[in-house]
PAVEXMAR-405429 format. One record per atom (N, C-alpha, C): x, y, z. Coordinates in steps of 0.02 Angstrom, whole numbers, padded with zeros to 5 digits, always signed. Layout:
! residues N
XYZ ...
This chain:
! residues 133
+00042-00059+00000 +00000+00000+00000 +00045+00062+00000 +00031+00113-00025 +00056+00171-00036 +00055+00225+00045 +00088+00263+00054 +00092+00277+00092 +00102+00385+00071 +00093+00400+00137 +00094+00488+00111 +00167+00488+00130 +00214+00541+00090 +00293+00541+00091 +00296+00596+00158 +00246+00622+00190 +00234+00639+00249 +00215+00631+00315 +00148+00613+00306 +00126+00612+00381 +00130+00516+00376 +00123+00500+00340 +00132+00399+00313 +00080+00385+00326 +00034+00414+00319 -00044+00375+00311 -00063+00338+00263 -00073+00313+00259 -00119+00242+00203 -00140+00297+00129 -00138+00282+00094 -00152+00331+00025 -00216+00283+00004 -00266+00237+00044 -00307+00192+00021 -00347+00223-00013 -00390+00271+00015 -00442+00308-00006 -00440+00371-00045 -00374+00400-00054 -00350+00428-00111 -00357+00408-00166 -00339+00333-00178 -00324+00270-00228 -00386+00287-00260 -00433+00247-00193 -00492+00231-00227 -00541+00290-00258 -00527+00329-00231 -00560+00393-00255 -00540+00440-00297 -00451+00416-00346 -00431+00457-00373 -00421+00534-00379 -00446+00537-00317 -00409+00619-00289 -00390+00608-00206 -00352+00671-00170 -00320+00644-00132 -00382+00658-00065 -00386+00625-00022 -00443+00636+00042 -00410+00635+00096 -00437+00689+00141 -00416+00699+00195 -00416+00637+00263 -00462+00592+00240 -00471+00533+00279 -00404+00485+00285 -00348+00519+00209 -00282+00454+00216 -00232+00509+00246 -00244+00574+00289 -00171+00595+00301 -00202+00611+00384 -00153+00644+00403 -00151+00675+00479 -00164+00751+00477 -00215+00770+00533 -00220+00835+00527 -00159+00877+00515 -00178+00935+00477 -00121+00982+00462 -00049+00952+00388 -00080+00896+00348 -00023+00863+00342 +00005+00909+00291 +00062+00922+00254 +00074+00980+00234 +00066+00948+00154 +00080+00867+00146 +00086+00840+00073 +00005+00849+00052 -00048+00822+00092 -00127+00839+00080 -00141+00903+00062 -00118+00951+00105 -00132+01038+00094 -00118+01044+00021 -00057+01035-00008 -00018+01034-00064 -00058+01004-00110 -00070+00936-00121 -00114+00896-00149 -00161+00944-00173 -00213+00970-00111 -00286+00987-00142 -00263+01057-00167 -00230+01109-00160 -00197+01158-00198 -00192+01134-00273 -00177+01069-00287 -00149+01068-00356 -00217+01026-00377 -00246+01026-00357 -00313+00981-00375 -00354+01063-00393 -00347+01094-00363 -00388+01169-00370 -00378+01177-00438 -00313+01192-00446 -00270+01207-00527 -00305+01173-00563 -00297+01099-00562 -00334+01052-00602 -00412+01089-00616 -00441+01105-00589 -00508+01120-00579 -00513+01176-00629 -00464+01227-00609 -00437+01298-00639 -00437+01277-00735 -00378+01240-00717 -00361+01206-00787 -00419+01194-00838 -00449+01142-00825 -00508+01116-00860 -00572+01181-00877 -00569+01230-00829 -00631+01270-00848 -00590+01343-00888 -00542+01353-00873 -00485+01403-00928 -00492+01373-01009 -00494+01298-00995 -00486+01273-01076 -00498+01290-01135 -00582+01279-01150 -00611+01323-01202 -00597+01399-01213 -00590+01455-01184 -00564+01503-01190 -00506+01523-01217 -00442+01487-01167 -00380+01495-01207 -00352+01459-01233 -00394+01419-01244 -00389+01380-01318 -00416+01362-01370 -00370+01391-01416 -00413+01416-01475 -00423+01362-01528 -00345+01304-01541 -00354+01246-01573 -00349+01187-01541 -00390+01149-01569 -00388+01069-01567 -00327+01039-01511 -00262+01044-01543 -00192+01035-01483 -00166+01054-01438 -00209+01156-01441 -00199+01160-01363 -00247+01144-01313 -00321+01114-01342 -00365+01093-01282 -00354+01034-01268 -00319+00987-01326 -00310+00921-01302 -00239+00926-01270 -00212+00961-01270 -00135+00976-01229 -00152+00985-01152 -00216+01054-01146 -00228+01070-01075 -00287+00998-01062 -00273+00952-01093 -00320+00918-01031 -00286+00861-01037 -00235+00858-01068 -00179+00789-01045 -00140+00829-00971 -00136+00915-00980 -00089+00912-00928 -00138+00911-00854 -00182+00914-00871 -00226+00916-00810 -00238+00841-00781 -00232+00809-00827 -00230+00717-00809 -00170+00701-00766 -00112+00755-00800 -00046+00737-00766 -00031+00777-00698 -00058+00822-00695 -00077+00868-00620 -00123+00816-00570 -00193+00784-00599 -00224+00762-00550 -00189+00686-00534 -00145+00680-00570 -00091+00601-00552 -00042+00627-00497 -00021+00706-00522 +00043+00703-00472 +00024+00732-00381 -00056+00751-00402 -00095+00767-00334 -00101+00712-00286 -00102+00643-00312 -00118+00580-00296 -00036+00554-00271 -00008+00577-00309 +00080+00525-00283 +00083+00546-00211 +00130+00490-00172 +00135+00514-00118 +00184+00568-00091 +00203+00595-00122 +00227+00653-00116 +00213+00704-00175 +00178+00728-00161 +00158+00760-00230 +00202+00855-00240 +00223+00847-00205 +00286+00896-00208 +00338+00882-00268 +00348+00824-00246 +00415+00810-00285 +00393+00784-00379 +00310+00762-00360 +00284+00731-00422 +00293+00781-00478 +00261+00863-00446 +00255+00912-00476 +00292+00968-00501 +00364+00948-00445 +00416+00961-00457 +00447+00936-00537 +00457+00862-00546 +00465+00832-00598 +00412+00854-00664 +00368+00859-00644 +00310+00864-00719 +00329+00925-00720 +00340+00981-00704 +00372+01064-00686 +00437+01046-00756 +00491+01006-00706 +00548+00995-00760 +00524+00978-00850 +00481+00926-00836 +00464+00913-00893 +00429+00936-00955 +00382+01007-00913 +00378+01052-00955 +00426+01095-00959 +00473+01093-00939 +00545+01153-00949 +00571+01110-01017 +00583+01058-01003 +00632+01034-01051 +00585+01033-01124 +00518+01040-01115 +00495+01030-01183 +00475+01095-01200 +00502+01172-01164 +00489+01210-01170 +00565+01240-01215 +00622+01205-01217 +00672+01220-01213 +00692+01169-01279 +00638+01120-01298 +00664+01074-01377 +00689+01116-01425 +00707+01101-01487 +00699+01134-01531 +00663+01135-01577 +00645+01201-01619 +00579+01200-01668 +00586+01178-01725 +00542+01147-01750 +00535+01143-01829 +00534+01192-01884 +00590+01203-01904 +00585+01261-01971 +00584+01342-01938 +00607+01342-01862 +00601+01406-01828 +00527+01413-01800 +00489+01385-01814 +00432+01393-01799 +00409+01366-01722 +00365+01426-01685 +00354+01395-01617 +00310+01338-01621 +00313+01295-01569 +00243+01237-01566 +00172+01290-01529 +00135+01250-01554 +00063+01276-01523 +00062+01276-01451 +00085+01236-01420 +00109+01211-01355 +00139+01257-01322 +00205+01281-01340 +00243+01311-01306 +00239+01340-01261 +00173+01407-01260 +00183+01446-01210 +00131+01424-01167 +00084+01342-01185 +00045+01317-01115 +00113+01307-01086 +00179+01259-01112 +00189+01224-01061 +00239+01272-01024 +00269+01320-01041 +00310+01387-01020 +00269+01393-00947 +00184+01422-00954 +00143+01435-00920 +00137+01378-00861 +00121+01322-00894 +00131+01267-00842 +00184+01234-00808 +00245+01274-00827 +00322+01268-00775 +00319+01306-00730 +00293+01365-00740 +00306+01419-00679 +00238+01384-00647 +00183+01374-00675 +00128+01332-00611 +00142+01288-00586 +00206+01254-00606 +00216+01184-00551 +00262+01209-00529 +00308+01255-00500 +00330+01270-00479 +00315+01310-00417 +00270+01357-00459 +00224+01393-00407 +00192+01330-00324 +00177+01288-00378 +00146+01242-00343 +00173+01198-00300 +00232+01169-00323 +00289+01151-00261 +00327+01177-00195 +00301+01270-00211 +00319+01290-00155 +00250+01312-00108 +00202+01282-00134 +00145+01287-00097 +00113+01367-00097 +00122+01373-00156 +00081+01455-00189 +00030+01435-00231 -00024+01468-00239 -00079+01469-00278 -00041+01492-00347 -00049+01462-00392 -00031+01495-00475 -00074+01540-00511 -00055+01586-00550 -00107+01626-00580 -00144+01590-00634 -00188+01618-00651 -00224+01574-00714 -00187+01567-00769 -00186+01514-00833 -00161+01509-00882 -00172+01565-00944 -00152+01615-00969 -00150+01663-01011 -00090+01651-01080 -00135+01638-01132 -00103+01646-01175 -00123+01669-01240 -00107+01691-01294 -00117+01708-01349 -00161+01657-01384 -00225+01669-01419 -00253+01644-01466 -00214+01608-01518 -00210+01548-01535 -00166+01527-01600 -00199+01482-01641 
């Protein structure tokens, strides 16, 4: 069984409920606090979508990364989960382009490095803002 990389409570009912519940940590636990912070985002995420996104790849982009936010809300340490998915939009923020040309992507996932970041240090992130494309 999984355990919280904090307070070590049982992650049972997290599992089963695919988001994280206060029933698997210890009052005050700081990895849970964190958790539902990035579960908010998630929330944030999904209703920003249609708006600032204008094509096909960036709504199916913002709701893969929101799949990958509400996974790393669930790890037992979801600090470090979000930390990593943070990196991982750096590094694909940082590929190189085709023919000079930016990806459609780019400035979600730019946007969504500084939010997992934001988010690892246990700050609320601003909303996702980007240019119509």
């Amino acid at each position: 069984m999984l355990r919280c990389a904090r307070c070590r409570g049982s992650l049972f009912y997290t599992m089963a409920k695919g988001q994280p519940r206060q029933e698997d940590h210890e009052q005050g636990c700081d990895a849970f606090i964190k958790a539902i912070r990035i579960m908010r985002y998630v929330d944030e995420l999904k209703r920003s979508g249609p708006e600032s996104a204008e094509t096909w790849r960036r709504r199916r982009y913002l709701r893969l990364s929101a799949k990958e936010l509400s996974a790393a809300a669930r790890n037992p340490d979801p600090v470090a989960a979000v930390s990593a998915l943070g990196d991982s939009y750096e590094a694909e923020c940082q590929t190189p382009r085709k023919r000079g040309k930016v990806s459609p992507t780019a400035e979600l996932a730019e946007a969504l490095m500084r939010a997992c970041r934001q988010l690892a240090l246990g700050q609320d992130p601003g909303p996702i803002t980007v240019r119509p494309g």
